[in-house]
N, C-alpha and C positions, 0 to 999 in steps of 0.2 A: 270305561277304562281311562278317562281321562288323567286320573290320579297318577299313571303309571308315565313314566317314558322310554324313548327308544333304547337308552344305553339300558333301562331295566330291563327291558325285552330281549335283548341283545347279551345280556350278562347269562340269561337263563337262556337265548338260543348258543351260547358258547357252553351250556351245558358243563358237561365234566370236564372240560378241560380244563373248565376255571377251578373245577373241585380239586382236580391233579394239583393244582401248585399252591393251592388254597392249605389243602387238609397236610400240607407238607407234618413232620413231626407231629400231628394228632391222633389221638387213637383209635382203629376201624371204628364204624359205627356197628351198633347191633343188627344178626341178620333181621330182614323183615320177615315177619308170619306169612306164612300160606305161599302162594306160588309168586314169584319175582317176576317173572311173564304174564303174567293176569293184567288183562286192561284194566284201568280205572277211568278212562274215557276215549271216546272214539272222535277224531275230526276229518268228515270226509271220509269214512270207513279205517280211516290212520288211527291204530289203535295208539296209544301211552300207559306206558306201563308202569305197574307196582313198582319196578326196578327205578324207571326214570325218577320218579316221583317220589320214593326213598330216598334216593340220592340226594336232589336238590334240596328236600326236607331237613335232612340230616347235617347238610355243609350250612345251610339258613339256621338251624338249630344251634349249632357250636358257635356260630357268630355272634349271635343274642347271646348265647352266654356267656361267652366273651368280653361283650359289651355291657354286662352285668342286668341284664332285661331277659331272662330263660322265658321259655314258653310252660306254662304249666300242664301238666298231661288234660285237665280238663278242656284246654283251650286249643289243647295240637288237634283235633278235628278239625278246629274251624279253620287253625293254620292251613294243613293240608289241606282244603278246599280252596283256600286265596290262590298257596304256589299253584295249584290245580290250575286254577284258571288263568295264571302265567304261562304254564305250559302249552293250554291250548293257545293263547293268543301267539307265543312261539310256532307253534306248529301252523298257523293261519299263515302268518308273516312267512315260515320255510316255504309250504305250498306254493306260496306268491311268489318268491325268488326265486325258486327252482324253474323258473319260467323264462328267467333272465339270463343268458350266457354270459361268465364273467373270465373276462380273459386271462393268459398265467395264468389261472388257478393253480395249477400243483405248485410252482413256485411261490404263490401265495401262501400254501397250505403247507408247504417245505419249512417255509419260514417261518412260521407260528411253532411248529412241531418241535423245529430247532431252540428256538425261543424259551417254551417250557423245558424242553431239555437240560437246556440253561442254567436255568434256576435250584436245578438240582448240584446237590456238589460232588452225583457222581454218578453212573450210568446203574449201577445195583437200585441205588434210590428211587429213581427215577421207576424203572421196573417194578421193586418192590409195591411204592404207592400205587401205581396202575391196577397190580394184584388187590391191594386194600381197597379201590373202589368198586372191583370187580368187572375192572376193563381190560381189553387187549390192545395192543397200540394200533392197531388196522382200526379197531371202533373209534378208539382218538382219532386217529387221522379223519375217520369218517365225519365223527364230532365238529372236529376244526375245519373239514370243508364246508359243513352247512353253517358255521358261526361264519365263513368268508364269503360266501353266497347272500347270505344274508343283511351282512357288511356293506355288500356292493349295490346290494337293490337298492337298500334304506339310501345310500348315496345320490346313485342314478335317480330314481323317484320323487327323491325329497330334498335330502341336506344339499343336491348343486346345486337345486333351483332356488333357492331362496336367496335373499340376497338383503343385506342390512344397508340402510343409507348413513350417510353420517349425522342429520339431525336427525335420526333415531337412538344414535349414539348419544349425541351430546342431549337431548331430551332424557333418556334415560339416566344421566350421568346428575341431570340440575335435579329429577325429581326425586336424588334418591341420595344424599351428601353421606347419608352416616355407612355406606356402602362402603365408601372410600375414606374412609378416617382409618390411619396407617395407627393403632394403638403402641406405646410407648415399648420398645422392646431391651430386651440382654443379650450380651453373648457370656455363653460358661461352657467349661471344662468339667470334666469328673473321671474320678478313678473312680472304676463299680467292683464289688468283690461279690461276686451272687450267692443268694445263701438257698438253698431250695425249701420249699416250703412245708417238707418232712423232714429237715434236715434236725438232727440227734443234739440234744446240749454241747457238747462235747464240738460237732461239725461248727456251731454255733459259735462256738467261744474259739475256733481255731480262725475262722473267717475273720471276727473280730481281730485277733491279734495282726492281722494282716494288715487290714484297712489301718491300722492304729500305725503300724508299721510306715506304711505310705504316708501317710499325712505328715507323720515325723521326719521323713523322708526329705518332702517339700517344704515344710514350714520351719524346724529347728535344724536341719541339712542342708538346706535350703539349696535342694537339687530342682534340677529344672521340672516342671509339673509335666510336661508333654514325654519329656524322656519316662520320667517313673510311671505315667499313664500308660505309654505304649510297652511297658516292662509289666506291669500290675494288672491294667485295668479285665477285667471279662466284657467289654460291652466292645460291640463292633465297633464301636468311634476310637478305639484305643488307634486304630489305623492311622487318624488323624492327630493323634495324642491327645485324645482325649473331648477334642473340640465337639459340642453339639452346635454350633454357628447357632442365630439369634432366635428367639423365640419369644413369644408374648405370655402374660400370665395366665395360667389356666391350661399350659396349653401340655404342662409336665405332670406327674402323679403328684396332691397334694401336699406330700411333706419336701418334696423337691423344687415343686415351685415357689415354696415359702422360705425355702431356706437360701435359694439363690437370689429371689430379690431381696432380700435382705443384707445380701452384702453389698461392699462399694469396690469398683473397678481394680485388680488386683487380689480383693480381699482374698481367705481361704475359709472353706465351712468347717465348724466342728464336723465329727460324724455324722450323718445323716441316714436314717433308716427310712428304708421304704418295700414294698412289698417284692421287690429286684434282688435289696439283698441290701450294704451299707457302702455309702459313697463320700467322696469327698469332692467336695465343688469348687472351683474357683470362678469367679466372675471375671471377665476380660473384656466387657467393653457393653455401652450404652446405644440406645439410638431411640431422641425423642417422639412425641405422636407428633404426627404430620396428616395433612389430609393429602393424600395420591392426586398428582395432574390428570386433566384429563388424556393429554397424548399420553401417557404413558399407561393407563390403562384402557385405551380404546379398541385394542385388539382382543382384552379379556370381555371388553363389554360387547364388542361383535360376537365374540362366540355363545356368548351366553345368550343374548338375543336369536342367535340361528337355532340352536338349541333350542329355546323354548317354542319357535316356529315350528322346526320338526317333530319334536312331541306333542305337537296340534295336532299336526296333519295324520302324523303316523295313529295317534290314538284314533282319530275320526277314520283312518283309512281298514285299520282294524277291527272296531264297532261295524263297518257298514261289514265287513268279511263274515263276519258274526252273524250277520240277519239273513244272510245267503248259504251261509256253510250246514252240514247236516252235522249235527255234536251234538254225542249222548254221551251221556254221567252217568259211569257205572261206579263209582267210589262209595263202599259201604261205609 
């Protein structure tokens, strides 16, 4: 299991909670065949069920597709068998923690609850999805105690004890230069007009006049861009008018990242289409490649160094759990 580390262990021991705020605006998954309670593996006599294991399948599924990388049905066996064995390594790690008292707890688990709460923009939704993963909020809570449980052993047993020096810092820092080469960045604006991707000739050419409207707006009105972005735009930055702060290339969908560098500081884009809907850009401001000091990123290379420690130990500490633990594989 070395492949794996602790936040991935940790992502699937916070289970559904992370599906609750994940699967927000997605559509249920389909039920699974045959009984939802049917084990598909035993650790320690601790059954894992059909249910668990559809779940995490199906939020892992919609991600890859997402990411444009879908699982093909010939290969979701073999998927289902990897998350499988995340599950068990989760359930190894629960076991172990459940051993550890972790102080607050409920206020621990208060706050996380809170948190996802949060994220919902309103207390129905909130609800609603729980119904769509086929949870009740007592199981969340129950969820988000053993992802806080778990949180705190991985700390206690590992992540305090390690400790980076600073010429492991700066040793990591001379052996690795293209690490820290800051590539050359923009800052742009845009008005988005989204168009949906069933959207009827007609919604098409209505959206169009809009966008065409706004750029006319800013460019031959020559009204302020942030005013008409925060009046126009449909993308959340309209808050900022419009601002998406700097970015580097590659880092936007391709017809937008070609058409912003492309301009020069102030400029404005013709129309831009992209698979959002049609935008209009302005460029406002440069920042050349620079290679990053060291103090200024030796606090990111500490963590990353402690990190990579812990996902040592944790994976060896899990492997040896493994050669002692009783885990049968009942997944047809």
């Amino acid at each position: 299991m070395t492949s794996k580390t602790w936040k991935q262990i940790l992502a699937v021991a916070c289970g559904l909670a992370g599906t609750l705020v994940l699967a927000q605006n997605q559509p249920a998954a389909p039920a699974p065949a045959g009984n939802p309670d049917e084990p598909v593996a035993k650790v320690n006599e601790k059954p894992i069920t059909r249910r668990q294991l559809d779940g995490v399948v199906a939020n892992d599924l919609r991600m890859l597709e997402q990411r444009g990388t879908p699982v093909t049905p010939e290969q979701q066996l073999g998927y289902e068998r990897q998350v499988l064995g995340k599950l068990i390594d989760q359930e190894l790690l629960v076991q172990a923690a459940s051993k550890t008292p972790v102080p607050d707890v409920d206020k621990k688990v208060d706050a996380q609850i809170a948190e996802i709460k949060a994220s919902f923009p309103d207390p129905k939704m909130f609800d609603d999805q729980l119904k769509k993963i086929g949870r009740s909020e007592e199981q969340l809570r129950t969820d988000v105690r053993q992802m806080v449980t778990v949180q705190a052993f991985v700390e206690a047993t590992f992540a305090g004890k390690v400790k980076i020096g600073d010429d492991q810092i700066k040793a990591f820092y001379d052996e690795h230069p293209d690490y820290f080469e800051k590539p050359a960045q923009i800052r742009a604006s845009h008005i988005l007009v989204m168009v949906p991707g069933d959207a009827t000739d007609e919604v098409k050419k209505a959206k169009r006049a809009a966008i065409d409207k706004a750029r006319e707006r800013v460019t031959t009105g020559k009204e302020d861009f942030a005013k008409v972005a925060a009046e126009v735009s449909e993308c959340p930055s309209k808050a900022k008018g419009g601002d998406l702060e700097f970015f580097g290339k590659r880092q936007m969908v391709a017809e937008f990242d070609k058409a912003a560098f492309a301009l020069k500081t102030g400029e404005i884009s013709e129309v831009v289409t992209t698979q959002f809907g049609f935008h209009v850009i302005k460029q406002t401001g440069e920042q050349a490649a620079e290679k990053r000091p060291l103090d200024a990123m030796k606090d990111s290379i500490e963590k990353f160094l402690k990190k990579r420690e812990v996902d040592k130990q944790l994976a060896q500490f899990v492997e040896s759990e493994r050669k002692t633990a009783k885990i049968e594989m009942l997944l047809k």
